[in-house]
N, C-alpha and C positions, 0 to 999 in steps of 0.2 A: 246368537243373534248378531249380524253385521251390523257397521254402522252405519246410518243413511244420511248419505249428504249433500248439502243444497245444490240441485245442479247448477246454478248459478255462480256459486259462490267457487264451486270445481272448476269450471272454465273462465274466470277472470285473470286475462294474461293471454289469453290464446285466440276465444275470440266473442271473449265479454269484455267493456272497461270498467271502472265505479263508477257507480251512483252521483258520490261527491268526490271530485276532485279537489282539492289544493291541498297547500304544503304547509307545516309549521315547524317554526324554529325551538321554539321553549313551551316546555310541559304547560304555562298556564292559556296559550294561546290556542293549544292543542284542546284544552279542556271545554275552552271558550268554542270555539268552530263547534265542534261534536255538538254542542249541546243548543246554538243555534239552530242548526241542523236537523236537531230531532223536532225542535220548536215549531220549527218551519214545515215540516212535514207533516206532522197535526194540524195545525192550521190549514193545511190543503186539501188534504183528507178530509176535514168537515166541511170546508168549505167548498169543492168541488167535486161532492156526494152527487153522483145522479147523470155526473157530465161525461161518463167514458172516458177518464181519464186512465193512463197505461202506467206512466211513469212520471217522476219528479226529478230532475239531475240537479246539484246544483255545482257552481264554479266560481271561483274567488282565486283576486290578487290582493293586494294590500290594499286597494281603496274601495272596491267594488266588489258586492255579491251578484250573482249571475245566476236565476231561477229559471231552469228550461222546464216548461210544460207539454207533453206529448199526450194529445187531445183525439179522439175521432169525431168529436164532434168541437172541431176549435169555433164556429161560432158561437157557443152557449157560454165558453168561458171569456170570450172575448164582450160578448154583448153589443147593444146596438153604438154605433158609433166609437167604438170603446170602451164605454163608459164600464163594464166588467175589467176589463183589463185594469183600468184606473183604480177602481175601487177594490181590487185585490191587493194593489201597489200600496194601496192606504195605509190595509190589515196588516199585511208584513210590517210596514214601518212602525204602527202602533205594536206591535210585535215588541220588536226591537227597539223600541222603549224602554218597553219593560223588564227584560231583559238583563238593562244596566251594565251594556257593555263598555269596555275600555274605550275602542274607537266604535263608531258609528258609520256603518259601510254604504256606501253609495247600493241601490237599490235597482234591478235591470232585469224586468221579466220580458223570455221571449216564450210564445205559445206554437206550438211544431202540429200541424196535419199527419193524424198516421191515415195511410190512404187505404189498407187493409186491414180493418180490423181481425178479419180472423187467425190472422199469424200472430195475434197477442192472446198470449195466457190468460192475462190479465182479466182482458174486456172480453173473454169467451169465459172465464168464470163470473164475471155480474152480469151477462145474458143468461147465465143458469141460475146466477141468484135472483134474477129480479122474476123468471118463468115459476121459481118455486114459491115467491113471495105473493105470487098472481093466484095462486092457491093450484095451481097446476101439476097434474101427476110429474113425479120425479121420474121416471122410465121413460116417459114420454118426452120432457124435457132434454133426459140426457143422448135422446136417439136423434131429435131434429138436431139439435147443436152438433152431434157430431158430423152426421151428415153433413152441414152447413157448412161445416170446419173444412171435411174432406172433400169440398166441390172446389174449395182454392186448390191450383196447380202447383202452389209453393207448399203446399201443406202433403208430407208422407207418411204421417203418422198423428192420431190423437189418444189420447189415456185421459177421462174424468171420474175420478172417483168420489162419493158423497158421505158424511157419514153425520148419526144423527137420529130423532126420532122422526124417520120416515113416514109418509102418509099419517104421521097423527099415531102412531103406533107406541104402545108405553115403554117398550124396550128398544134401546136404540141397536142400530146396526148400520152396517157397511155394506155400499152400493158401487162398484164398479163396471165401466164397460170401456171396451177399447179397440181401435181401426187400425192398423198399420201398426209402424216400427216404431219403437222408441227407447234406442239403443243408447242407454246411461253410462254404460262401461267405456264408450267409444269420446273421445274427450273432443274430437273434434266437429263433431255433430252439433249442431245448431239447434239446442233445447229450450224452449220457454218454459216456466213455471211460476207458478201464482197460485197463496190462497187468498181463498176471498169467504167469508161470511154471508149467510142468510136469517135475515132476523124472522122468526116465525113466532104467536101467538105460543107456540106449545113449546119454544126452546131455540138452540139458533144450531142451525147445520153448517158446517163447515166442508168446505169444498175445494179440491185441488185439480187443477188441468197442467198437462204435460202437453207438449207442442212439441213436433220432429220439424225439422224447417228444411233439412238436407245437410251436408256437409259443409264445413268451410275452409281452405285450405291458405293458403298465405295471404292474398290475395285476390279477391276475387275478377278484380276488376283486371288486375296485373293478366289473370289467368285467361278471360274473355279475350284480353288485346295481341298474347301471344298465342290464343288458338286463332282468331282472326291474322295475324300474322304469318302463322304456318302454314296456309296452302300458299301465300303470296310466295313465301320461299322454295316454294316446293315448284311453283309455277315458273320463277324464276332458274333453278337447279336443272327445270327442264329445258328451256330455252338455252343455255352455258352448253349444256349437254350434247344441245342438236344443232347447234353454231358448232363446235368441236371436231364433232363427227363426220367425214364426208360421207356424201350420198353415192352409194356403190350402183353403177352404170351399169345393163350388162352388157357385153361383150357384142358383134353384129355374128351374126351366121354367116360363112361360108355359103355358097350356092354349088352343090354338086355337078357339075358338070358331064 
């Protein structure tokens, strides 16, 4: 048996970053962070069930916690006037209360628009959990979503696999189906992954999506600006070229006489 390993956690460095950022100087402040940390991510988790939420980053200096929310649906967690935003900022702090930390860190949530859902793992596994939870065939579920998946043009590949007792069935089993490429070996391919949970009457099925998103290579942007850059040089190389060159004449003919 090989070992299987998070694709996520395979490419941080190259062209994943963490989750949590910052840095600690001594084992008990180390202790301290981490365990905010997971605090803080339970609280979100229960707290923004239902909202399309993708991801939680968070970031810290020595005065201030910094909670990024990445939303597809950021008005639900925003709320009218903000009044979501505010009273999420509440819970944290009553949070951090209780907690009974050393210092008490300034508190700074920002909420991020993901504009495509379907290049997230994430939010294309609670589209499968919430179609299963609708009491909706699972074949049927996992064939529209992927389709759905594969009508994005950044999308080259999907893999959903479900496992569990299917349709109500007393013996559990494994459901997979998959479109394109999704090349795990290749480190610098652009993989999502996510599981996600589906609470069922008869049990709960767990579920995992793999996402191919293309390649990524140093930069992408660096890469965009010097292929747009390359014909200007190229255009130019020809111009040098044919300023250089003289334009060969020919000669007049003689008239036979």
């Amino acid at each position: 048996m090989t070992h299987v390993a998070h694709p996520f956690v395979q490419r941080i460095g190259i062209n994943r970053d963490w989750r949590s950022r910052w840095f600690a100087t001594d084992k008990k402040r180390f202790c301290e962070y981490l365990r905010v940390d997971a605090a803080v991510r339970r609280l979100l988790a229960k707290r923004l069930k239902g909202m399309s939420v993708d991801v939680v980053e968070i970031e810290r200096d020595e005065k201030a916690i910094r909670i990024i929310v990445k939303s597809a649906r950021p008005g639900l967690v925003i709320g009218r006037s903000g009044e979501g935003a505010v009273k999420l900022k509440k819970d944290v702090d009553q949070l951090l209360r209780t907690l009974k930390l050393s210092e008490k860190p300034e508190i700074k949530i920002d909420i991020e628009e993901i504009r495509s859902p379907e290049l997230s793992a994430q939010l294309v596994g609670q589209m499968v959990a919430e179609g299963l939870e609708k009491r909706m065939q699972f074949r049927r579920v996992l064939k529209q979503t992927i389709e759905k998946v594969m009508a994005n043009r950044d999308v080259q590949g999907v893999r959903i696999m479900m496992s569990g007792r299917l349709g109500g069935a007393d013996m559990s089993r494994v459901e997979e189906l998959k479109k394109g490429r999704i090349p795990l070996q290749t480190l610098r391919a652009d993989i999502d992954f996510a599981r996600v949970r589906a609470n069922l009457p008869y049990g709960v099925i767990g579920i995992k999506v793999w996402i191919y998103r293309g390649e990524v290579f140093v930069d992408r942007r660096a890469g965009a600006a010097g292929a747009s850059a390359a014909p200007r040089q190229r255009e130019g190389a020809e111009e040098n070229t044919s300023a250089r060159t003289p334009r060969r004449t020919a000669a007049p003919r003689g008239r036979n006489s």
